[in-house]
ZADO-1210 file (C-alpha; in nm, 4 decimals, padded with zeros to 6 digits):
<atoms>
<atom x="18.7729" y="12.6525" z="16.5249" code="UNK" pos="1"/>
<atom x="18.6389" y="12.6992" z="16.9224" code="UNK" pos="2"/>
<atom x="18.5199" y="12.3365" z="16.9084" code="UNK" pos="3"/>
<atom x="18.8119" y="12.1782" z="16.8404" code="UNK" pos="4"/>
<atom x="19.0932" y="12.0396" z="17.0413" code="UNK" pos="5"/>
<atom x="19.3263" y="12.2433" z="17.0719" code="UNK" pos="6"/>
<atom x="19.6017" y="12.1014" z="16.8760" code="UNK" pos="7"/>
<atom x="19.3548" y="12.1909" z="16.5489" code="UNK" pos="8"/>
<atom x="19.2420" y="12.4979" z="16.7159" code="UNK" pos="9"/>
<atom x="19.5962" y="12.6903" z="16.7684" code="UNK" pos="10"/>
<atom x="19.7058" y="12.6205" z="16.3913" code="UNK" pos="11"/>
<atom x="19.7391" y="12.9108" z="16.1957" code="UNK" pos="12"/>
<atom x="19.4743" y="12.9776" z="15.9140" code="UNK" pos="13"/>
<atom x="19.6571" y="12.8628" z="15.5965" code="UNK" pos="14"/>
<atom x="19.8204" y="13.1755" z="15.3963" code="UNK" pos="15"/>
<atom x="19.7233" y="13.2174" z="15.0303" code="UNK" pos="16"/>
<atom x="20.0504" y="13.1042" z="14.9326" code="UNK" pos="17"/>
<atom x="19.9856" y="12.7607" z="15.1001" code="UNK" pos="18"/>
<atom x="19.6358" y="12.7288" z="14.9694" code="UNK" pos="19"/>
<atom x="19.7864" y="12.7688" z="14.6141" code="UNK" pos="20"/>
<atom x="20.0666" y="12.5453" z="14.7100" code="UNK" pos="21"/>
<atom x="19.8093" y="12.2580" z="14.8561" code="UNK" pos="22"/>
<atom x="19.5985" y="12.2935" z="14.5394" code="UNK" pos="23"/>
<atom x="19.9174" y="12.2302" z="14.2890" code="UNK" pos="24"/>
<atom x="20.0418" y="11.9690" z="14.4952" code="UNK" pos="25"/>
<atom x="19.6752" y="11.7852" z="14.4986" code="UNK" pos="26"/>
<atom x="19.6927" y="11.8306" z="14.1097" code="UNK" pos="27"/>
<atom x="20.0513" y="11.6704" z="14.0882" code="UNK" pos="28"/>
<atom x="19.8756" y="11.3830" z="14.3172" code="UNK" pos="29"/>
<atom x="19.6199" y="11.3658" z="14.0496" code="UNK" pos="30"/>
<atom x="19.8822" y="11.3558" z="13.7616" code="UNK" pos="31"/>
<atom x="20.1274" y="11.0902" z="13.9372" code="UNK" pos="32"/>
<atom x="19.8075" y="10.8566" z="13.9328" code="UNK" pos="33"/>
<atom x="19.7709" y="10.8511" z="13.5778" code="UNK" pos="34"/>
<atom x="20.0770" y="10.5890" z="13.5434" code="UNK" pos="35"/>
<atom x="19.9183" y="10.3284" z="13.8134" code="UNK" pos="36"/>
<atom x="19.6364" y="10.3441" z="13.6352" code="UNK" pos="37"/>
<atom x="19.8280" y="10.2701" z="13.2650" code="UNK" pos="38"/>
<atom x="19.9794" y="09.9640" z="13.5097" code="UNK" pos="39"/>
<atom x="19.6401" y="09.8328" z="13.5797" code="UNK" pos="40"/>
<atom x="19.4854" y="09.8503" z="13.2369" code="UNK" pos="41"/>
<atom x="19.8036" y="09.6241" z="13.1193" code="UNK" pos="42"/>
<atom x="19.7392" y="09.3622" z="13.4061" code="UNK" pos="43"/>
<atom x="19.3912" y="09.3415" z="13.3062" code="UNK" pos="44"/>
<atom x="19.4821" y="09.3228" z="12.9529" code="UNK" pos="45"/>
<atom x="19.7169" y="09.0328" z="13.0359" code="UNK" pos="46"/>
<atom x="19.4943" y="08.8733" z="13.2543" code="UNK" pos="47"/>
<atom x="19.1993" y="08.8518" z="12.9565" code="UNK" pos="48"/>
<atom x="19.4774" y="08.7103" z="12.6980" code="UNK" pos="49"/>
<atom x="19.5326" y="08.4426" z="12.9291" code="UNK" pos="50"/>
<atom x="19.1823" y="08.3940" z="13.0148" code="UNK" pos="51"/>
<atom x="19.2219" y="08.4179" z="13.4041" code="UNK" pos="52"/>
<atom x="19.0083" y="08.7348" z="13.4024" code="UNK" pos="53"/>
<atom x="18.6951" y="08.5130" z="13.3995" code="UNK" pos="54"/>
<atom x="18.8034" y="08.4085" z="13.7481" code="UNK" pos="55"/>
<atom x="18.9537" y="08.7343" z="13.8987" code="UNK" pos="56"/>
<atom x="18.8378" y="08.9681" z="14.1351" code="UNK" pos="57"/>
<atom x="19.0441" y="09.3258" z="14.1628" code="UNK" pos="58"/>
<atom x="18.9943" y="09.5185" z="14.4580" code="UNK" pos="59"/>
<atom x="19.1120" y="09.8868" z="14.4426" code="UNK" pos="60"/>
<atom x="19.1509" y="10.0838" z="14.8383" code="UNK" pos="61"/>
<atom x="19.3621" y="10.2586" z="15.0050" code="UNK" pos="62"/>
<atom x="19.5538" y="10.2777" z="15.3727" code="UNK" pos="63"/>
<atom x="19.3877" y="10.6040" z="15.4991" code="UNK" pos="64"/>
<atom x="19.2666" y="10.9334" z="15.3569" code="UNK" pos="65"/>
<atom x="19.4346" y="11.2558" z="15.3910" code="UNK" pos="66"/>
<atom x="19.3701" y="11.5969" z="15.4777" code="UNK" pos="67"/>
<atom x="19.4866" y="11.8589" z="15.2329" code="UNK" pos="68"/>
<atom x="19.4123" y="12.1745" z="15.3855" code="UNK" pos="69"/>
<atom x="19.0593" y="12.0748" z="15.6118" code="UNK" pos="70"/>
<atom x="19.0902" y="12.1880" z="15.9494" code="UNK" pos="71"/>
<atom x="19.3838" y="12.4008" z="15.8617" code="UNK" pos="72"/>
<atom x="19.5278" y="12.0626" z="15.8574" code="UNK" pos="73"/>
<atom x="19.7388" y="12.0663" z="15.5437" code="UNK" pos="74"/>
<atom x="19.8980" y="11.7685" z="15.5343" code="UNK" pos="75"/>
<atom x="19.7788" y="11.4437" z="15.7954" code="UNK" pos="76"/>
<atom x="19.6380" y="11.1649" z="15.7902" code="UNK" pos="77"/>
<atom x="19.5667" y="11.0772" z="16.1955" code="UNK" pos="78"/>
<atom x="19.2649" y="11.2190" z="16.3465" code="UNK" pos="79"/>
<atom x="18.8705" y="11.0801" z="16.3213" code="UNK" pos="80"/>
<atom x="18.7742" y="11.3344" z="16.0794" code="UNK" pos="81"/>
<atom x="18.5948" y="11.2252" z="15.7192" code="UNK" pos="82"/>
<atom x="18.9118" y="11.3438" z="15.5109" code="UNK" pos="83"/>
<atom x="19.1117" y="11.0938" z="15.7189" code="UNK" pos="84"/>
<atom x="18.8509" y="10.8643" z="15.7601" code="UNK" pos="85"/>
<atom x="18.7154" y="10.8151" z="15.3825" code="UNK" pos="86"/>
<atom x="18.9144" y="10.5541" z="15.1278" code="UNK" pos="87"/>
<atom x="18.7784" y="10.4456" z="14.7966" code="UNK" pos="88"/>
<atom x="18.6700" y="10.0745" z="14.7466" code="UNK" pos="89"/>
<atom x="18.6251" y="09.9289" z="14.4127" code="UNK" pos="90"/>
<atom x="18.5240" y="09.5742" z="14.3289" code="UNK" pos="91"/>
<atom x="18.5681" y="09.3869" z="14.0311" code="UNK" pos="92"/>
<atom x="18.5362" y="09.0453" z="13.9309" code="UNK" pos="93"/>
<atom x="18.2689" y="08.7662" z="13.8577" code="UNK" pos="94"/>
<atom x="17.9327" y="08.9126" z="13.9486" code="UNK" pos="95"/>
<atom x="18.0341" y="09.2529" z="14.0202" code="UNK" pos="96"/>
<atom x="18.0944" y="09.4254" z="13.6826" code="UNK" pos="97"/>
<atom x="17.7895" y="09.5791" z="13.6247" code="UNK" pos="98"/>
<atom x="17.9266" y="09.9153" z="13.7557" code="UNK" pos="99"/>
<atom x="17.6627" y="09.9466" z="13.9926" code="UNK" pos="100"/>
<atom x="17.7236" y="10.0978" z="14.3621" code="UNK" pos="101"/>
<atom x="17.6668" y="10.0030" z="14.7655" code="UNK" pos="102"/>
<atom x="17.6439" y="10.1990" z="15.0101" code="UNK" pos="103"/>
<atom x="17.6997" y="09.9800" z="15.3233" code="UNK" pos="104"/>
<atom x="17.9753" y="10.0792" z="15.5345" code="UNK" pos="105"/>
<atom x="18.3196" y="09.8433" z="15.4911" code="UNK" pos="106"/>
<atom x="18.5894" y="09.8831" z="15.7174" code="UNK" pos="107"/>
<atom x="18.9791" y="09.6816" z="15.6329" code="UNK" pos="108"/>
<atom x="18.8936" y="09.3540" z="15.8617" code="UNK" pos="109"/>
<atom x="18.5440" y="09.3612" z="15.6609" code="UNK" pos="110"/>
<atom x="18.7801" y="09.3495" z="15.3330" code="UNK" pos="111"/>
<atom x="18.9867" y="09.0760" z="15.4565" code="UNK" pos="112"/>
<atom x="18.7006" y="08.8680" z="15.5587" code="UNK" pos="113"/>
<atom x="18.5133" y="08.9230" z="15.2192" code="UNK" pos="114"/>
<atom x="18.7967" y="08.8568" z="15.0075" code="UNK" pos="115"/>
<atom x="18.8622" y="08.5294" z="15.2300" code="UNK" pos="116"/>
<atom x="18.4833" y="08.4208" z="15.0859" code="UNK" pos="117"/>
<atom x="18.5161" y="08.5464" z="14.7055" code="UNK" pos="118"/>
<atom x="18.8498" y="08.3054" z="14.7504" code="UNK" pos="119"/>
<atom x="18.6651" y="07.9634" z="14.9282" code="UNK" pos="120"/>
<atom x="18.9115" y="08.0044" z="15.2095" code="UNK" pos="121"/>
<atom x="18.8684" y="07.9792" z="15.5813" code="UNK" pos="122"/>
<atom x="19.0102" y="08.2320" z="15.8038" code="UNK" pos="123"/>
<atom x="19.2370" y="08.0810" z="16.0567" code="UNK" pos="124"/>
<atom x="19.0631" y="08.2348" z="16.3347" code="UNK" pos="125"/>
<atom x="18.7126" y="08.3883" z="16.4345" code="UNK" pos="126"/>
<atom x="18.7531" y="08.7263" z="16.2652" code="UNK" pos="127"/>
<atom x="18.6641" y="09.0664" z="16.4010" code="UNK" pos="128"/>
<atom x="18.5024" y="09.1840" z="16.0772" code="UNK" pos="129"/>
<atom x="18.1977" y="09.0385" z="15.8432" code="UNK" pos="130"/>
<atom x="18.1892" y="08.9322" z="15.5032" code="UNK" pos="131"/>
<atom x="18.0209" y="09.2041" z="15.2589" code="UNK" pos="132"/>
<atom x="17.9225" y="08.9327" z="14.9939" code="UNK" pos="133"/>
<atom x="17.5832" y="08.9943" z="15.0835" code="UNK" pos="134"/>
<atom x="17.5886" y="09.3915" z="15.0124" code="UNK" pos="135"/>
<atom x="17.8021" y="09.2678" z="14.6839" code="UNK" pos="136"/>
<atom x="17.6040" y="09.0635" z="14.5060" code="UNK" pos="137"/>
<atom x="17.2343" y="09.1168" z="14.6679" code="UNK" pos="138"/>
<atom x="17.2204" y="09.4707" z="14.7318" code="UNK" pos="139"/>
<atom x="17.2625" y="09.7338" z="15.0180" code="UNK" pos="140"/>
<atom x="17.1003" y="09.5652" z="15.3744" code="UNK" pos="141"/>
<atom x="17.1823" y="09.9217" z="15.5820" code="UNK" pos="142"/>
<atom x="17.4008" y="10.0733" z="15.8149" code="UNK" pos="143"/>
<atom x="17.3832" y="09.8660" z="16.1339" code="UNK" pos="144"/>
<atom x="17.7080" y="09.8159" z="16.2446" code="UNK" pos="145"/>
<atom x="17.9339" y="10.0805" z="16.4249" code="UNK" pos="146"/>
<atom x="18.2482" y="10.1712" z="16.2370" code="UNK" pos="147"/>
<atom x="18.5408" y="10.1954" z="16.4759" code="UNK" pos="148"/>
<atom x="18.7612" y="10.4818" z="16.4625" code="UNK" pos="149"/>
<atom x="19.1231" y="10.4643" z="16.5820" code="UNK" pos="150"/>
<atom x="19.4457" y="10.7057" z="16.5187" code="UNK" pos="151"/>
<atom x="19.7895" y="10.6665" z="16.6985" code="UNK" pos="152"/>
<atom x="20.0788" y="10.9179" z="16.7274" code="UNK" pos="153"/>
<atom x="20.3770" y="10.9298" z="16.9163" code="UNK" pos="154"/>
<atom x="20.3085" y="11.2672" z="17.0805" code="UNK" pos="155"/>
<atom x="19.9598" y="11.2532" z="17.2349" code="UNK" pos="156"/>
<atom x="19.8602" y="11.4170" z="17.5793" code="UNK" pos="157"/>
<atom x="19.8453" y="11.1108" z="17.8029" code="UNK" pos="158"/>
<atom x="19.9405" y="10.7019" z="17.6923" code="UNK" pos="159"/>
<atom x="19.7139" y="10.4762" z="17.6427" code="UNK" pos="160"/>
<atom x="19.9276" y="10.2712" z="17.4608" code="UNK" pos="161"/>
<atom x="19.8569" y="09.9599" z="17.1940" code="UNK" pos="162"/>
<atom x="20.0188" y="09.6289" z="17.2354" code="UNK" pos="163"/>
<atom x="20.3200" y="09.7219" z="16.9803" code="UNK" pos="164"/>
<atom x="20.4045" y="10.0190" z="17.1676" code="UNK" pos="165"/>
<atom x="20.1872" y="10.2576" z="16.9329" code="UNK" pos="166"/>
<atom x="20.0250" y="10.5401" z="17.1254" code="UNK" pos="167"/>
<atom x="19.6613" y="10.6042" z="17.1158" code="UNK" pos="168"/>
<atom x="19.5636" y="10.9632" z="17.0012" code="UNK" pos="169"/>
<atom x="19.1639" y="10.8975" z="16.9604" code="UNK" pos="170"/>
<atom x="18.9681" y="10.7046" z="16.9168" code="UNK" pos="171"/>
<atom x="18.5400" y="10.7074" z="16.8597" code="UNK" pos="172"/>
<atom x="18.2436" y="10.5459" z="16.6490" code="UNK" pos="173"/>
<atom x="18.0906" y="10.6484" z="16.2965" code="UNK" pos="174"/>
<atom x="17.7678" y="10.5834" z="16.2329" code="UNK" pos="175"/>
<atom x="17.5594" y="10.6543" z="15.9534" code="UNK" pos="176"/>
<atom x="17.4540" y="11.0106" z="16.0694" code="UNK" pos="177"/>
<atom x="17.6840" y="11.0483" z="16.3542" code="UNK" pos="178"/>
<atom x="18.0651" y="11.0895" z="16.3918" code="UNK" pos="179"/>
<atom x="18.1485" y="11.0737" z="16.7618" code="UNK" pos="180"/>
<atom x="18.5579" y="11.0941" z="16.8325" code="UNK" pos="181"/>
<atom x="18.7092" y="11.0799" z="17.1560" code="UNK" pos="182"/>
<atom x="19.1075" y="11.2410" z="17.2309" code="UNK" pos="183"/>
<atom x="19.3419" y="11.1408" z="17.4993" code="UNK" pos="184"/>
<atom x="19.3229" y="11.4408" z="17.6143" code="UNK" pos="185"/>
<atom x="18.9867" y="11.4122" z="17.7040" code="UNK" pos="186"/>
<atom x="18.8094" y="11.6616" z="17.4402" code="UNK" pos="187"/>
<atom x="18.5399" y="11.5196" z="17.2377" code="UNK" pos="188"/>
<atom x="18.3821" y="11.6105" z="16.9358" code="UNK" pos="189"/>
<atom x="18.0284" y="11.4927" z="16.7883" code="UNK" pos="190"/>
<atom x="17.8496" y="11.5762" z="16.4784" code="UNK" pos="191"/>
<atom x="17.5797" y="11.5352" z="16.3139" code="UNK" pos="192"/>
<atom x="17.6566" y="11.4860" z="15.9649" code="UNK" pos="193"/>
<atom x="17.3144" y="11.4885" z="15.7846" code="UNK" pos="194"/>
<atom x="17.3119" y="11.8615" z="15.8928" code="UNK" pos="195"/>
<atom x="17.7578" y="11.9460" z="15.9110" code="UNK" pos="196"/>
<atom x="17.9173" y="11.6961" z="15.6156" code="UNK" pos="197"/>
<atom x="18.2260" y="11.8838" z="15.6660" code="UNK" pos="198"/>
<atom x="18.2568" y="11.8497" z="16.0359" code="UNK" pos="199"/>
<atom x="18.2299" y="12.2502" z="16.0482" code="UNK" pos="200"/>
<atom x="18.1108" y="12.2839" z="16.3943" code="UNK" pos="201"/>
<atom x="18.0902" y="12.0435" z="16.7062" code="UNK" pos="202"/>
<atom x="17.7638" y="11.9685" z="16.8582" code="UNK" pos="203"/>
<atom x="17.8834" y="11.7979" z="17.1201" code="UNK" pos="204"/>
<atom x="17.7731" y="12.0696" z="17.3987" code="UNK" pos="205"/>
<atom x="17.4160" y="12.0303" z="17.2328" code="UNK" pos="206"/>
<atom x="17.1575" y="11.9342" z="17.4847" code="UNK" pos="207"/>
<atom x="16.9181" y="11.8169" z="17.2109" code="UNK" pos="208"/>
<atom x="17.1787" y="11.5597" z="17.0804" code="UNK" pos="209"/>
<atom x="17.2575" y="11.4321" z="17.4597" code="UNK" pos="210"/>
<atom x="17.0621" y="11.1274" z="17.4194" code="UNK" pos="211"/>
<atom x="17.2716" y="11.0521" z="17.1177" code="UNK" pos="212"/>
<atom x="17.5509" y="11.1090" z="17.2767" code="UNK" pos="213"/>
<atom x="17.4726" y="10.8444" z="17.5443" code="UNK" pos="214"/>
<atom x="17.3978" y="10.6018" z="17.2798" code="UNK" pos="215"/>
<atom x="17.7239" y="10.6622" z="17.0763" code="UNK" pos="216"/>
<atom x="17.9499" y="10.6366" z="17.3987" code="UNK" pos="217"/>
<atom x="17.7670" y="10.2753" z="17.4812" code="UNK" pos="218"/>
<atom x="17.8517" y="10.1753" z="17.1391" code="UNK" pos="219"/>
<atom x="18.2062" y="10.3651" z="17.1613" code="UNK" pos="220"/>
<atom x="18.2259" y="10.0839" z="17.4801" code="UNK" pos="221"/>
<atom x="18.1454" y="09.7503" z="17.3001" code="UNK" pos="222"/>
<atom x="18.3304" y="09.8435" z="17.0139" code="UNK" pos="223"/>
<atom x="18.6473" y="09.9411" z="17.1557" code="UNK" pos="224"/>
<atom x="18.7962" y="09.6063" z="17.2972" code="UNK" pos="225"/>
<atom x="18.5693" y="09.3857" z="17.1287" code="UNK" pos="226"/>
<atom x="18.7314" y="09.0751" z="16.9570" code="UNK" pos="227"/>
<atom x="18.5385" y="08.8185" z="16.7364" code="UNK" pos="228"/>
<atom x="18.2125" y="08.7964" z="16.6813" code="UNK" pos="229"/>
<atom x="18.1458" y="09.1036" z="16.9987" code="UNK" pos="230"/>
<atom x="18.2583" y="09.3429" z="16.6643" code="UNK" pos="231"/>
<atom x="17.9391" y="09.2425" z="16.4831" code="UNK" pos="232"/>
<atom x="17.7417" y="09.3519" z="16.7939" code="UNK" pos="233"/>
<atom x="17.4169" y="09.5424" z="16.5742" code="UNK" pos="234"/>
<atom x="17.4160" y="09.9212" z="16.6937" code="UNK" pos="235"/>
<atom x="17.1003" y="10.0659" z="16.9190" code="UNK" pos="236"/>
<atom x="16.7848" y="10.0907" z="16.6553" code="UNK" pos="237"/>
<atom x="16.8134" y="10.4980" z="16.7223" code="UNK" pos="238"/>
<atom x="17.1042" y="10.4511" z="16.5357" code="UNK" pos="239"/>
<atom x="17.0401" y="10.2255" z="16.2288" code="UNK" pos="240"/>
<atom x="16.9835" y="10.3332" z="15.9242" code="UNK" pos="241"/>
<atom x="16.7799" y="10.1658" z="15.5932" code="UNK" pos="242"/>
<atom x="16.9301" y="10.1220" z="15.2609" code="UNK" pos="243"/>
<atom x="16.7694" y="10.3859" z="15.0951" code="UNK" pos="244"/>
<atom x="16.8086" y="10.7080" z="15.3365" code="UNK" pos="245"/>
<atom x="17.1945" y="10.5155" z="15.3788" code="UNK" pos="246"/>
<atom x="17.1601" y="10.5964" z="14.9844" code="UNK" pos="247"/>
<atom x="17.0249" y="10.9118" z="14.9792" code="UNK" pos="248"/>
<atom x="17.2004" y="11.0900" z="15.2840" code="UNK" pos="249"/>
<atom x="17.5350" y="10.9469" z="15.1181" code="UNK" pos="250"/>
<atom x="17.4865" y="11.0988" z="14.7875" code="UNK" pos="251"/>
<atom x="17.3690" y="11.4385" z="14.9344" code="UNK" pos="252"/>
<atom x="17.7132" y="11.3958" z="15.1386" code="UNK" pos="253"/>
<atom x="17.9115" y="11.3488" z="14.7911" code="UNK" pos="254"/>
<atom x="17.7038" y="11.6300" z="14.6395" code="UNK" pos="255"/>
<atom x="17.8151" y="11.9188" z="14.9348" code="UNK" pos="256"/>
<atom x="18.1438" y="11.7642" z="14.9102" code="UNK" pos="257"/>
<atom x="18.2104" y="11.8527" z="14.5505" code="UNK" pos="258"/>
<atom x="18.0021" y="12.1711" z="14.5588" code="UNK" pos="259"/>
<atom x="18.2984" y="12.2368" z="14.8042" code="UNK" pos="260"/>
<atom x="18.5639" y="12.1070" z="14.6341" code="UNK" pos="261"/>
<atom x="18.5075" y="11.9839" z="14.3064" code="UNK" pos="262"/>
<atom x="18.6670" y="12.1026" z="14.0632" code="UNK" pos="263"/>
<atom x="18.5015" y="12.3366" z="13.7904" code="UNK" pos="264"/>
</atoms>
């Protein structure tokens, strides 16, 4: 835990009891689930019967990820790691029930502008985030964007403070390989996620990855108070990535994820 700040790095490793505890409680998460998703086979039902299924489109995400016991974090939701980070995103509607999957990266303002297209409605002003209409119906077109990553809480070291008063604990860039998160207390943290998925061990001390570093920081820059159209600046080429190693890199991600914690 050396190379983290050191609000991660002074918790206490998790007892046995409270591993045990976290894994029942993730189970009764599971469980509770099972009635939303009774709830949404009967609205689909209902929308078929009256025929408005033809023209539908349900979306399925969620407000934030959680940790449940990463970090020795057992329960949050409000730092730059992939626990808090990750949200599932399902698509259905006209064109998009083959049950086939993309891989491009889609942040909330990319949701809200793509669900203003599937609808035929302009947005009322020039929005920070793209339509993904493109990735839905044609296919993956790669990781080229910078995904902005911002967490507030009321106790960080020093204010930087958003317009409603929220205080800014970190904030950073995630790229396809690279997760690069910045604190208000001025510790950083970098990895290189091809080689940690699980965000094991900072490398941001690592000579090797200080050109990276560099590159992330300039994108950290243009991303951070960028409004409009400045949000679909493309990142550097170093830090682009194709559709298929997007693909493959993403699966082997999943894969060392569930060898981790799947359950068997």
């Amino acid at each position: 835990m050396s190379d983290k700040p050191p609000f991660i790095r002074h918790r206490p490793e998790p007892s046995r009891s409270e591993r045990l505890a976290e894994r029942n409680l993730t189970r009764q998460r599971a469980q509770a689930i099972y009635v939303m998703d009774q709830q949404i086979r009967h609205t689909i039902q209902k929308l078929k019967r009256t025929g408005e299924w033809k023209d539908t489109y349900l979306v399925f995400t969620s407000d934030n990820g959680y940790y449940l016991g990463e970090h020795r974090i057992l329960h949050n939701k409000v730092n730059g790691h992939e626990p808090s980070l990750r949200v599932p995103l399902i698509i259905a509607g006209p064109g998009a029930r083959d049950g086939s999957s993309r891989y491009d990266p889609i942040t909330t303002v990319d949701l809200t502008r793509t669900i203003l297209d599937l609808g035929r409605a302009a947005p009322p002003m020039t929005p920070d985030g793209t339509s993904l209409l493109p990735t839905l119906r044609g296919g993956d077109q790669g990781w080229n964007r910078a995904v902005p990553i911002e967490s507030s809480n009321g106790r960080a070291p020093r204010r930087t403070v958003f317009r409603n008063g929220e205080v800014l604990r970190s904030s950073g860039v995630r790229t396809a390989r690279y997760s690069y998160i910045r604190y208000a207390s001025g510790h950083t943290e970098l990895y290189d996620l091809y080689a940690d998925p699980h965000q094991d061990a900072s490398a941001d001390q690592d000579a090797a990855l200080r050109p990276i570093r560099q590159l992330l920081r300039q994108a950290w820059d243009q991303m951070y108070r960028c409004r409009g159209t400045q949000c679909l600046a493309p990142l550097p080429e170093e830090l682009q990535v194709p559709p298929a190693e997007n693909r493959l890199e993403t699966r082997a991600w999943f894969t060392a994820h569930e060898r981790r914690y799947g359950y068997r």
